[in-house]
C-alpha positions as CSV (number, residue, x, y, z in Angstrom):
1,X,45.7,-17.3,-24.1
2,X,44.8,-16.1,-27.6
3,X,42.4,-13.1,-28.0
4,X,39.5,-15.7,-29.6
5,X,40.2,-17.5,-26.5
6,X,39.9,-14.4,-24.5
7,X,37.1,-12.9,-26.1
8,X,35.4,-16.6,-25.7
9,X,35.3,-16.5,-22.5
10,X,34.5,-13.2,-22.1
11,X,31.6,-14.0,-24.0
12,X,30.3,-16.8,-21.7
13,X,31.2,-15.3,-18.7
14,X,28.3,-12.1,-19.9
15,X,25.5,-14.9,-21.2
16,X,25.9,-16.8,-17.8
17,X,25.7,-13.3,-15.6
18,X,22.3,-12.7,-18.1
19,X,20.6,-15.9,-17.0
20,X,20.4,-14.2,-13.5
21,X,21.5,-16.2,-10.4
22,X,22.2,-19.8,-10.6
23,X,20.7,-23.0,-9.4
24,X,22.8,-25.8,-8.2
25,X,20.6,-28.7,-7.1
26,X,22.6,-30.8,-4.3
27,X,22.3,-34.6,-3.8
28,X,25.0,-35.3,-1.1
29,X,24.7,-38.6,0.4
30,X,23.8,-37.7,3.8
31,X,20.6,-35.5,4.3
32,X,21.3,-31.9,3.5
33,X,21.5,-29.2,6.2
34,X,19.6,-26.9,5.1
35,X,16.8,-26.6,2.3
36,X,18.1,-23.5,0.9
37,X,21.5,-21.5,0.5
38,X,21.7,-18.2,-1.5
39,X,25.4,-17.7,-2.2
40,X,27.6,-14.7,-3.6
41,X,25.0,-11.8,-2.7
42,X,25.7,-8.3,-1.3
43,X,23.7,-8.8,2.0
44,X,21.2,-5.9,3.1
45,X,19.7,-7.3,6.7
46,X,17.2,-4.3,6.9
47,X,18.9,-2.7,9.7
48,X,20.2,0.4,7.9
49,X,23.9,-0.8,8.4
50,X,26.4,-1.1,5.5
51,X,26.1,-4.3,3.5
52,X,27.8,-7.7,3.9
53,X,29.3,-10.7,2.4
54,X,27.5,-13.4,3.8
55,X,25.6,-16.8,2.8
56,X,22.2,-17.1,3.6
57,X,20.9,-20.6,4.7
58,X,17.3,-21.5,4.8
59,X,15.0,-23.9,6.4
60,X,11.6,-24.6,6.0
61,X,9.8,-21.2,6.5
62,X,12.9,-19.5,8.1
63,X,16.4,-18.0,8.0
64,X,18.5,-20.9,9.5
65,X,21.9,-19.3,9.7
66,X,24.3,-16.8,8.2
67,X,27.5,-18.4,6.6
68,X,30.6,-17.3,5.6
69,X,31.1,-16.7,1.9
70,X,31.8,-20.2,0.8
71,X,31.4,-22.1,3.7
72,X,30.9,-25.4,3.7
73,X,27.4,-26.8,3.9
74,X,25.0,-28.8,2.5
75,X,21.5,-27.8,0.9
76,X,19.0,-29.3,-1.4
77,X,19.5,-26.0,-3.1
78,X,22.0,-23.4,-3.8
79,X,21.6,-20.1,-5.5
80,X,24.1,-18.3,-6.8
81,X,23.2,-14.3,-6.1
82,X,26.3,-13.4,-8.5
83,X,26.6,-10.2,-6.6
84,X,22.7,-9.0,-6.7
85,X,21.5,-7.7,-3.9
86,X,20.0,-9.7,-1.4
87,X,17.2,-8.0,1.3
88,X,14.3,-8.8,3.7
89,X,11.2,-8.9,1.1
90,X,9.4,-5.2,0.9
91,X,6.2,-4.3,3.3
92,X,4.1,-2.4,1.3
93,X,2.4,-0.5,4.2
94,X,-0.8,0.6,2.3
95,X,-2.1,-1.8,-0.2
96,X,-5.3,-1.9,-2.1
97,X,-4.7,-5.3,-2.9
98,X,-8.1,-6.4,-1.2
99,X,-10.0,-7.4,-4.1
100,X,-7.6,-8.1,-6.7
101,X,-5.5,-11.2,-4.6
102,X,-9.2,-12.9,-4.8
103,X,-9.0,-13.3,-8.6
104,X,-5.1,-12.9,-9.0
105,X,-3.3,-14.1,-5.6
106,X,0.2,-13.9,-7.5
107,X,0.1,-10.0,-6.8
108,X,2.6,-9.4,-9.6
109,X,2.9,-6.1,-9.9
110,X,4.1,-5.7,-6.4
111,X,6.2,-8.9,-6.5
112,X,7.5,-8.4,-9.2
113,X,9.1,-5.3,-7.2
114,X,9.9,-7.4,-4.4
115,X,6.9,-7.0,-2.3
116,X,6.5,-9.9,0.2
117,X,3.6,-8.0,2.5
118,X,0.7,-6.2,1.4
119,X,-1.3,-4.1,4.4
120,X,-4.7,-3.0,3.8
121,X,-7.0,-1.2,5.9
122,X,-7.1,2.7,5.0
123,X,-10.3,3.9,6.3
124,X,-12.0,0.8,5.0
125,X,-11.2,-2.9,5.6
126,X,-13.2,-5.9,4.4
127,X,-14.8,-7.1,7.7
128,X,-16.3,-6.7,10.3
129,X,-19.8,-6.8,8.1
130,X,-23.3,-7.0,8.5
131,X,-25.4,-8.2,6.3
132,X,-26.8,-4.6,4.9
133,X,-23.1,-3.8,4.2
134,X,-22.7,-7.2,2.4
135,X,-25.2,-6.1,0.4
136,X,-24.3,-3.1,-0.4
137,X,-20.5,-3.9,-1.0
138,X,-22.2,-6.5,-3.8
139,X,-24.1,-4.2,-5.6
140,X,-20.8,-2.0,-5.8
141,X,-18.3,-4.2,-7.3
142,X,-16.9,-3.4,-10.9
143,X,-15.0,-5.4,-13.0
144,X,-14.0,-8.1,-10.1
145,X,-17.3,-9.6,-8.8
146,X,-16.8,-12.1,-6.0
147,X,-18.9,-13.6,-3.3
148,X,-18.6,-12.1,0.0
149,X,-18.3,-15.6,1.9
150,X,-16.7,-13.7,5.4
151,X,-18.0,-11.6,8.2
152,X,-15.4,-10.5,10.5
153,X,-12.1,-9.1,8.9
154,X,-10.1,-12.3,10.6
155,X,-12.4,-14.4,8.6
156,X,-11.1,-12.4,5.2
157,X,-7.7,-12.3,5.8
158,X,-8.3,-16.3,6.5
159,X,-10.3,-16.7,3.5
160,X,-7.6,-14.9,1.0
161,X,-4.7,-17.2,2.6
162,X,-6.8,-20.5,2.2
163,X,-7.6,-19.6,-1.7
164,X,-3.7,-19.1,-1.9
165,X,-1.6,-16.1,-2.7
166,X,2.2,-15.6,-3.1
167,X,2.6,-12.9,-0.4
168,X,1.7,-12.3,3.1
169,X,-1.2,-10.5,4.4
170,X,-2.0,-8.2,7.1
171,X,-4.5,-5.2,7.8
172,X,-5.7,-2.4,10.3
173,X,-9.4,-2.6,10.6
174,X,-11.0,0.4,9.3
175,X,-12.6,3.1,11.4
176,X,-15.1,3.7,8.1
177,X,-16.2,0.5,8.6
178,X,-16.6,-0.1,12.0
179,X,-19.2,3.8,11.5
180,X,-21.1,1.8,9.1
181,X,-21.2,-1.0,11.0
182,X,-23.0,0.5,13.9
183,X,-24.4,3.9,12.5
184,X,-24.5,3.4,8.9
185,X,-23.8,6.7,7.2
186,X,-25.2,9.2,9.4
187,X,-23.7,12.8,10.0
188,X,-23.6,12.4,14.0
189,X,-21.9,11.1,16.9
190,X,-22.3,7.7,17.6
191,X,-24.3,6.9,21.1
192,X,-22.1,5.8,23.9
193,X,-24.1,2.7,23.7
194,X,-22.9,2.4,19.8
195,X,-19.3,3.6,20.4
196,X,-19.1,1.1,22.9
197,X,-19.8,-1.5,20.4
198,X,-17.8,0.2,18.2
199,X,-14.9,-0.7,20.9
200,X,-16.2,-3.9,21.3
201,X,-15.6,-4.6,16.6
202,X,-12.0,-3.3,17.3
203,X,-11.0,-5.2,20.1
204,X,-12.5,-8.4,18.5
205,X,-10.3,-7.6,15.2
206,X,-7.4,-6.9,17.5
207,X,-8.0,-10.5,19.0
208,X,-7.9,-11.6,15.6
209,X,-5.0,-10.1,14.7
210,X,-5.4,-6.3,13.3
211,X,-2.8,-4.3,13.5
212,X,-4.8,-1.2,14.9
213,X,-7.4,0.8,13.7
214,X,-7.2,2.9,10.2
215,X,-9.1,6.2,9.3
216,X,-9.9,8.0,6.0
217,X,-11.1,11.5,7.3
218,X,-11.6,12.7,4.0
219,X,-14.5,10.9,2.8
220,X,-17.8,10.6,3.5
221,X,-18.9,8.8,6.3
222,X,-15.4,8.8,8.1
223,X,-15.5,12.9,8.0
224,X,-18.6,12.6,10.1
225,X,-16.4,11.4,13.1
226,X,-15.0,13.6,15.6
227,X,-11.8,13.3,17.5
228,X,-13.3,12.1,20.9
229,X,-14.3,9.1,18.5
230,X,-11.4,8.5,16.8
231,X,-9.1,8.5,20.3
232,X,-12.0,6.1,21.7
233,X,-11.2,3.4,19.3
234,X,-7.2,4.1,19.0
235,X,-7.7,3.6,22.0
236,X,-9.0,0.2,22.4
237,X,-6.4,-0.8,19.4
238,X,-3.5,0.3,21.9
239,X,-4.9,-1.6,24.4
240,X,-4.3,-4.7,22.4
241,X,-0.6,-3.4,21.7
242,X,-2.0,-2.0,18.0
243,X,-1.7,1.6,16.3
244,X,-3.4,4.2,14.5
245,X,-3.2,5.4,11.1
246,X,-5.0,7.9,9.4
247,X,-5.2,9.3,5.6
248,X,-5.7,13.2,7.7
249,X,-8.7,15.1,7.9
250,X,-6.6,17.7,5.5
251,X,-3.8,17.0,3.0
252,X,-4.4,20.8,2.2
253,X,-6.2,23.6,2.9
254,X,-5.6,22.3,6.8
255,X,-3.2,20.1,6.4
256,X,-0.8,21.2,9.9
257,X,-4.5,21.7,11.9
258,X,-5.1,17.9,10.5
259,X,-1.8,16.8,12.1
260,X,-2.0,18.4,15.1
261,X,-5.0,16.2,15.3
262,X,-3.6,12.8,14.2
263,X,-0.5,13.8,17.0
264,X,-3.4,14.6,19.7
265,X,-5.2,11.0,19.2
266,X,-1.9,9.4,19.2
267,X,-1.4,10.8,22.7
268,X,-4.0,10.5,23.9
269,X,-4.4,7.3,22.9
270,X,-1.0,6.0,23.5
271,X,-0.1,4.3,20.5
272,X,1.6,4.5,17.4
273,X,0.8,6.9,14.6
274,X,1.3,7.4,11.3
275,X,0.2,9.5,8.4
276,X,-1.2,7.9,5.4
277,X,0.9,9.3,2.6
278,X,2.5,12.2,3.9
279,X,1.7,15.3,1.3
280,X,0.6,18.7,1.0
281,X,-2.1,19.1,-2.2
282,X,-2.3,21.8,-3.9
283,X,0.2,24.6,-5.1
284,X,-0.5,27.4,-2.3
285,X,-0.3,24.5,-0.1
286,X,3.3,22.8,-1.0
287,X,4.6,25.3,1.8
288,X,3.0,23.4,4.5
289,X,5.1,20.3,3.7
290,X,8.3,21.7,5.5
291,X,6.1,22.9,8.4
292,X,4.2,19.1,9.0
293,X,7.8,17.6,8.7
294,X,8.7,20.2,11.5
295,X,5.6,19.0,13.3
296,X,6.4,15.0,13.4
297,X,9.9,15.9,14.2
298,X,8.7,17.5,17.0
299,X,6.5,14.6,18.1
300,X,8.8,12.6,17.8
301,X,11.9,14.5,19.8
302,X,9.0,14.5,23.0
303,X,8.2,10.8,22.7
304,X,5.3,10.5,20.7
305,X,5.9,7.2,18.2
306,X,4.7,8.7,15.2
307,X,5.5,8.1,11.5
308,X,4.4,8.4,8.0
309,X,4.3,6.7,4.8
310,X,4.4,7.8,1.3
311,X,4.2,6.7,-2.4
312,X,6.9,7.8,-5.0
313,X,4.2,10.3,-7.3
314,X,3.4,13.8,-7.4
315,X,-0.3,12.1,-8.6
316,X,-2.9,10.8,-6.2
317,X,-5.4,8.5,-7.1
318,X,-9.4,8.3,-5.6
319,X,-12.8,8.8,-6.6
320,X,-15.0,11.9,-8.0
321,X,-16.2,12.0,-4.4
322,X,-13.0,13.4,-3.2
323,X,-14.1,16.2,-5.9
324,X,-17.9,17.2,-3.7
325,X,-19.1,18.8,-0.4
326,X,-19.2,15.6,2.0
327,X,-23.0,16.6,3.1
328,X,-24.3,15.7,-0.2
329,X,-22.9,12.0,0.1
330,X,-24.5,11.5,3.7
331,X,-26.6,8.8,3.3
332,X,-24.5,6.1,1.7
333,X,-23.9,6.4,-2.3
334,X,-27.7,5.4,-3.8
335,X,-28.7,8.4,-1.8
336,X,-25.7,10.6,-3.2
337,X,-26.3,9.6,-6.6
338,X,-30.3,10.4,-5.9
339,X,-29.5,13.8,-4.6
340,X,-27.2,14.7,-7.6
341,X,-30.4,14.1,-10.0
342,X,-32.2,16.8,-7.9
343,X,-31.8,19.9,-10.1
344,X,-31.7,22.1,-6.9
345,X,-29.2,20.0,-5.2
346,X,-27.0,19.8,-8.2
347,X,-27.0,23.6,-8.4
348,X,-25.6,23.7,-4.8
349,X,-23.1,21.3,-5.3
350,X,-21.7,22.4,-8.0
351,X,-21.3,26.1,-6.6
352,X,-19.7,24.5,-3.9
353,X,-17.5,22.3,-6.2
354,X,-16.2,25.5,-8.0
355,X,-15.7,27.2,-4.4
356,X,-12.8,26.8,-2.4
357,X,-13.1,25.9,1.4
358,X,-11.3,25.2,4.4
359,X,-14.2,23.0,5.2
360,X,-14.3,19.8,3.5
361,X,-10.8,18.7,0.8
362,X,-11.5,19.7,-3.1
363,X,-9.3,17.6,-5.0
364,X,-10.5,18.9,-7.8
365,X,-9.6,22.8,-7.0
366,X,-6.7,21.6,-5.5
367,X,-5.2,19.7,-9.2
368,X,-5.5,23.3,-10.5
369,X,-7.4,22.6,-13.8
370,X,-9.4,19.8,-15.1
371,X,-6.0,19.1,-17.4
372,X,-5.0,17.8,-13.6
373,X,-7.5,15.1,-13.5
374,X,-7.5,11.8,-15.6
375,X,-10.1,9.1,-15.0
376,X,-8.7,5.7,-14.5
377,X,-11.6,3.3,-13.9
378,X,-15.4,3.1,-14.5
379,X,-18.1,0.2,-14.2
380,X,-20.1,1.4,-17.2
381,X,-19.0,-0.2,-20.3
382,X,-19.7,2.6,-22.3
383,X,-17.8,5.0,-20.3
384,X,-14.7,2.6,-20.3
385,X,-13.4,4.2,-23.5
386,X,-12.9,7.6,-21.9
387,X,-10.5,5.7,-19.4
388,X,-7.4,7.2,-19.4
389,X,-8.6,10.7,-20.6
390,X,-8.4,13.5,-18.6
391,X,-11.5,15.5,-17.3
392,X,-10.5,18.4,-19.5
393,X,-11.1,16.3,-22.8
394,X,-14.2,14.6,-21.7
395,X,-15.7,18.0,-20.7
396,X,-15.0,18.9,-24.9
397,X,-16.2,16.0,-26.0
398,X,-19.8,16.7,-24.1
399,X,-19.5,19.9,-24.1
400,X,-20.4,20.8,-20.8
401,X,-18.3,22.1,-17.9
402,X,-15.8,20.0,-15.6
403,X,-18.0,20.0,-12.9
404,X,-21.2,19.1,-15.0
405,X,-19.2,16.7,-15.8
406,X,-18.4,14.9,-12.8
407,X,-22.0,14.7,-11.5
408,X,-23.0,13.3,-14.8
409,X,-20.3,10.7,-14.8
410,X,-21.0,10.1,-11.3
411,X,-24.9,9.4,-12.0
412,X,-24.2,7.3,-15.7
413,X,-21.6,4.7,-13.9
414,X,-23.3,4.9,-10.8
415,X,-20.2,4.5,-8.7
416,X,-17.3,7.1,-7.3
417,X,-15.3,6.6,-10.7
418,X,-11.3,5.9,-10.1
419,X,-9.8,9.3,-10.6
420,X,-6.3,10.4,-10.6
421,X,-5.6,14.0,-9.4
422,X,-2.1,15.4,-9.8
423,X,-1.9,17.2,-6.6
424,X,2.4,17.8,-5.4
425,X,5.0,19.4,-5.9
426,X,8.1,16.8,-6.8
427,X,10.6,18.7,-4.4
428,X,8.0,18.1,-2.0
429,X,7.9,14.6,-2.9
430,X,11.6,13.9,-2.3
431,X,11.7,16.1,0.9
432,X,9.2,13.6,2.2
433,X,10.9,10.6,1.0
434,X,14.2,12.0,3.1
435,X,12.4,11.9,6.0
436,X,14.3,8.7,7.7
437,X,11.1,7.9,9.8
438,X,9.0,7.7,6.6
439,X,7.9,4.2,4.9
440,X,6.8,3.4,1.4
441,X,3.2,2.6,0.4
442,X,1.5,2.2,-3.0
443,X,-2.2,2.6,-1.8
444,X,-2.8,1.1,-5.2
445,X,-4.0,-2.7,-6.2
446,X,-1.5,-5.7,-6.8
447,X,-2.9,-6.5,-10.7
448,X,-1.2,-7.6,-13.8
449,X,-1.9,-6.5,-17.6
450,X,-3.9,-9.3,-18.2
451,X,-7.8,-10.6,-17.8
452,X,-10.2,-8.8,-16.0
453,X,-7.5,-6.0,-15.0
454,X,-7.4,-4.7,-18.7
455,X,-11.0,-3.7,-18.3
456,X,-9.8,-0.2,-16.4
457,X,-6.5,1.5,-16.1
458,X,-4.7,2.6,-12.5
459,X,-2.2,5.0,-11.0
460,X,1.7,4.1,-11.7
461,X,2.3,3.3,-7.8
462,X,0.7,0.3,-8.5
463,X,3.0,-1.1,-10.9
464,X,6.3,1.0,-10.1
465,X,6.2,2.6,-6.6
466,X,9.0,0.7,-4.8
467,X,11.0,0.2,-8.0
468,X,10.9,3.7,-7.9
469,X,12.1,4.6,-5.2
470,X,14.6,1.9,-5.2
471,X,16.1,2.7,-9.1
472,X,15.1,6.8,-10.0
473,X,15.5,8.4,-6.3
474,X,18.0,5.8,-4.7
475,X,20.4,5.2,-8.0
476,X,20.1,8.0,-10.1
477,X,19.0,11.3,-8.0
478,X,21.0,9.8,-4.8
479,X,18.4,11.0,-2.0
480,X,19.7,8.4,0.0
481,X,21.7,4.9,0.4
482,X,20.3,1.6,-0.8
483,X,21.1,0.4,3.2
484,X,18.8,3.4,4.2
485,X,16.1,2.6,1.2
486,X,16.1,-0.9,1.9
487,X,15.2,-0.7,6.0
488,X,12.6,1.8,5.4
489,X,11.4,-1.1,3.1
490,X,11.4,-3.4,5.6
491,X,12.8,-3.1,9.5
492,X,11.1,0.4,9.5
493,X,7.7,-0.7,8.7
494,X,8.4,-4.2,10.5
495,X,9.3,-2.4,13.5
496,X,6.2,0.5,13.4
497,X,3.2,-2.2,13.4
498,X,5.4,-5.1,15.6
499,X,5.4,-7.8,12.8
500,X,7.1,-9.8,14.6
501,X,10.1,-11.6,12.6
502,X,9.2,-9.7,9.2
503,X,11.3,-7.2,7.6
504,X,14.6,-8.6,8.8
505,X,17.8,-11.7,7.9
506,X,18.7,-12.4,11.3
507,X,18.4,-16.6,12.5
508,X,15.1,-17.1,12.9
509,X,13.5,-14.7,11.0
510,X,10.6,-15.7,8.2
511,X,12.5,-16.4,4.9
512,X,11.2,-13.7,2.7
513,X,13.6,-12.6,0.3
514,X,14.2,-10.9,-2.7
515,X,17.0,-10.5,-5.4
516,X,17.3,-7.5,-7.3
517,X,20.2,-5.5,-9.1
518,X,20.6,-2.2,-8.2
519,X,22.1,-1.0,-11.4
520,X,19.0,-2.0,-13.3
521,X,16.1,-1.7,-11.0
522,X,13.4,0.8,-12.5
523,X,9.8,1.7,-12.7
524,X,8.5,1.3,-16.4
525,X,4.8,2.3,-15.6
526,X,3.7,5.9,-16.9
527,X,0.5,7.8,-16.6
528,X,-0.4,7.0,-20.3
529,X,0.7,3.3,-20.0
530,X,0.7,2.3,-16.1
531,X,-0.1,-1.4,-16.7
532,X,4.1,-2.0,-17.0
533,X,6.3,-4.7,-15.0
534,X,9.2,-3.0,-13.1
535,X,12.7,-4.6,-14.0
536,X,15.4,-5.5,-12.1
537,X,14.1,-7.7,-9.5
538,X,15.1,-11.6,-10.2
539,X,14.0,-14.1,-7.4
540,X,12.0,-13.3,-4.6
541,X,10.9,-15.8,-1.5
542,X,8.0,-15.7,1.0
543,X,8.1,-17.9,3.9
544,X,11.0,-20.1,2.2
545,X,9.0,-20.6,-1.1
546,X,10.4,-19.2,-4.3
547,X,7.5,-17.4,-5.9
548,X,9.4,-15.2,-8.5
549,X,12.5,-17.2,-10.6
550,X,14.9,-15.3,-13.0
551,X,11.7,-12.5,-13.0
552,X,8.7,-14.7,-13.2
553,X,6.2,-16.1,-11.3
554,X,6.5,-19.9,-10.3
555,X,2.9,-20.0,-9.6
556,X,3.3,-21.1,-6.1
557,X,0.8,-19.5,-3.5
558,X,2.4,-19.6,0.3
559,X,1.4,-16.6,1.3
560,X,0.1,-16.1,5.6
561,X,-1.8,-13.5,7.6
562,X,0.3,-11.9,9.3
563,X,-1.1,-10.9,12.6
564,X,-0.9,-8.6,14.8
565,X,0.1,-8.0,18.6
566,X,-3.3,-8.7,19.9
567,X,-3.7,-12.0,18.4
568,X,-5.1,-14.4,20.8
569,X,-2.4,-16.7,19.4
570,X,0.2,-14.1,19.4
571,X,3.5,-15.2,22.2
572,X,6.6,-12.9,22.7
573,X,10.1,-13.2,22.4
């Protein structure tokens, strides 16, 4: 062969790998086998174990059989991997993605990662309601203004799956909720006669399938509750085979006492329990993070099934109320915003803003300067343009100080304003991510740079968090194996919260799948520009529908609940 012929081919040979695995639709004469073969990929079943050659079959919502490489059978269709890798679709383990699948159920920028399960539930979970917290969720919405048409959280999660979205759907029921619910946003115990109905919310959202019950200790009203509280309704969840998870009392100042505490309930309780992104905030306190690694191993080597999640970021991402004393937000937020207009009140809270404590988490002490704090969403339209700037240069621009600020921004968009605080250390961030019991989590929305989403920025996690991990710690720092990366994506997570058939390739299992190539895999998404696609990821199924093809959405919407182990419905192997 002549070099044109040689460089010819060489030519098509690169232009066909380009066009990204290849479709081969099958006629045979006789009905086909299966529905679905993927051929030629570098198999990664979730289980942590080396890769393999093998040919995945699929039928209707489910992984029919493994094949050898080549074998022969029929399908309707056969892709051709052309040595991508092939994986059980991600679990993304805490997801925000509540209100954005309502007006966007194509959840691109997690699918476009290869996320085939959004969780919610952290602290806060979109049922059970009454009627007062209807409407009072109502009056709160910003840019994405809906109709709340549910009541219990079954009822949501069976709501979002009937107006169709590409990937499946699960959630905890949140502890913040359920203290709304029955004591609105009083600083007290609850009654026994109101923690008893408290009991009575959790174990009808375990019947509906919750996973278990989720607590953000942080915030105001959920800081209100004690421990007795919290075990009470971890309780009830474990009774229903569910878990507990909990963004900690302290990520900080107390961040091993906070622990302690989340290890307590989880023993006490029985159950499952995890950490909601794993991290220690603030510079004096990126020591700790060794130390609460120390404690979970410890757990863990006496029994305890406990866990943690993270995302890939040394930012976090919240509201200004994560930046003042939780007494001045008692009340619910019309009263908080009231009380900040009080020129006595104000004085105390911001003395208190400006003062560190070991009793209630300053996010904005613990960024370190107002250069550490960057809004990224408000409701006001004429405080949108000063999205994306940090609280530093809004402070100039008023001229007033960074606290001033806050209250003032607080009062003029009359919400919690989306904030990002840059909190960790990035060593710390990688010694979590090493932690083999750890899973990933974007806390962050599923949106896309387009319609109603351009109206406020976000935090990078939500476009790039398991890209991320995936492309800059997997690939190029080498913190771990893809096997490892890829289970803690999916038979990790699948495993914790009993999602039964998800997160794994064996017969049987629920088709979700996704294509990527590890050489090219990366987050694009920066803190300047965070509305970015990842790369890298090609074709990605849930339930046996293709919903991303060669990097774009198909538009098709087969997303289910997902439920968990007290589902009336639910039947074991």
């Amino acid at each position: 062969m002549g070099n044109k012929s040689v460089l010819s081919l060489m030519i098509a040979v690169s232009l066909l790998a380009a066009c990204g695995p290849q479709d081969k639709q099958i006629t045979p004469a006789a009905s086909p086998a299966y529905d679905l073969i993927i051929r030629n990929a570098i198999v990664y079943d979730g289980s942590g174990d080396a890769p393999k050659s093998i040919d995945i079959a699929i039928k209707n919502d489910r992984i029919a059989a493994h094949l050898k490489p080549g074998e022969n059978a029929t399908a309707t269709r056969v892709v051709d991997a052309q040595g991508r890798a092939l994986a059980p679709g991600f679990i993304n383990v805490l997801s925000w993605a509540t209100e954005s699948l309502i007006v966007d159920g194509r959840a691109q920028s997690d699918l476009r990662q290869g996320v085939t399960l959004e969780i919610f539930g952290e602290g806060w979970s979109m049922g059970p309601l009454n009627d007062a917290m209807k409407a009072e969720a109502i009056k709160q919405q910003g840019d994405i203004r809906y109709p709340i048409e549910w009541t219990t959280l079954g009822e949501y999660l069976d709501y979002l799956q009937k107006r169709g979205v590409a990937v499946n759907i699960a959630s905890f029921v949140g502890a913040t909720t359920l203290r709304i619910h029955e004591l609105g946003y009083e600083n007290r115990a609850p009654t026994p006669e109101e923690l008893v109905r408290m009991q009575k919310l959790v174990s009808q959202s375990m019947d509906e399938g919750a996973l278990g019950v989720g607590a953000s200790l942080i915030y105001a009203p959920a800081f209100y509750a004690k421990e007795d509280e919290l075990t009470a309704l971890a309780t009830t969840a474990g009774q229903s085979g569910g878990g507990y998870v909990a963004h900690m009392r302290s990520e900080a100042n107390r961040l091993n006492e906070a622990l302690d505490e989340l290890i307590r309930i989880g023993r006490k309780a029985n159950v499952h329990a995890e950490a909601y992104h794993l991290k220690a905030a603030g510079k004096e306190n990126w020591p700790k993070m060794a130390t609460a690694i120390g404690q979970i191993e410890k757990a863990r080597s006496e029994g305890l099934s406990i866990a943690a999640n993270m995302y890939t970021y040394r930012a976090g991402a919240t509201g200004l109320d994560a930046a003042m004393p939780p007494w001045v937000q008692e009340g619910g937020h019309d009263t908080w915003v009231a009380r900040l207009k009080d020129p006595k009140i104000r004085a105390r809270v911001l003395r208190e803003m400006r003062s560190p404590s070991k009793d209630w988490e300053n996010l904005y002490l613990l960024a370190g300067t107002a250069d550490g704090v960057r809004f990224i969403g408000f409701k006001n339209p004429k405080l949108k343009p000063l999205t994306g700037k940090t609280l530093a240069e809004v402070a100039r621009m008023r001229n007033q100080s960074p606290e001033d600020t806050m209250i003032d921004l607080v009062i003029e968009d009359d919400s919690r304003v989306d904030t990002a605080y840059f909190l960790m250390s990035e060593d710390n961030v990688k010694l979590g991510l090493s932690q083999h019991w750890v899973s990933l989590g974007s806390d962050a929305e599923a949106s896309a740079p387009e319609g109603v989403f351009l109206k406020s920025s976000t935090h990078s996690r939500a476009y790039g968090n398991v890209a991320r991990l995936l492309g800059h710690y997997v690939r190029d720092e080498k913190l771990m194996s893809l096997q490892e990366a890829i289970y803690r994506l999916t038979r990790l997570p699948a495993s914790n919260w009993k999602l039964k058939d998800r997160g794994c390739l064996e017969p049987g299992c629920y088709a979700d799948l996704v294509i990527f190539e590890p050489a090219k895999i990366m987050d694009v998404a920066t803190f300047d520009k965070p509305q970015q696609f990842a790369t890298g990821v090609s074709n990605v199924w849930v339930n046996g529908i293709e919903v991303l093809q060669n990097g774009e959405p198909t538009g098709k919407l087969p997303g289910q609940v997902v439920r968990g182990p007290g589902w009336k419905g639910w039947k074991t192997p």
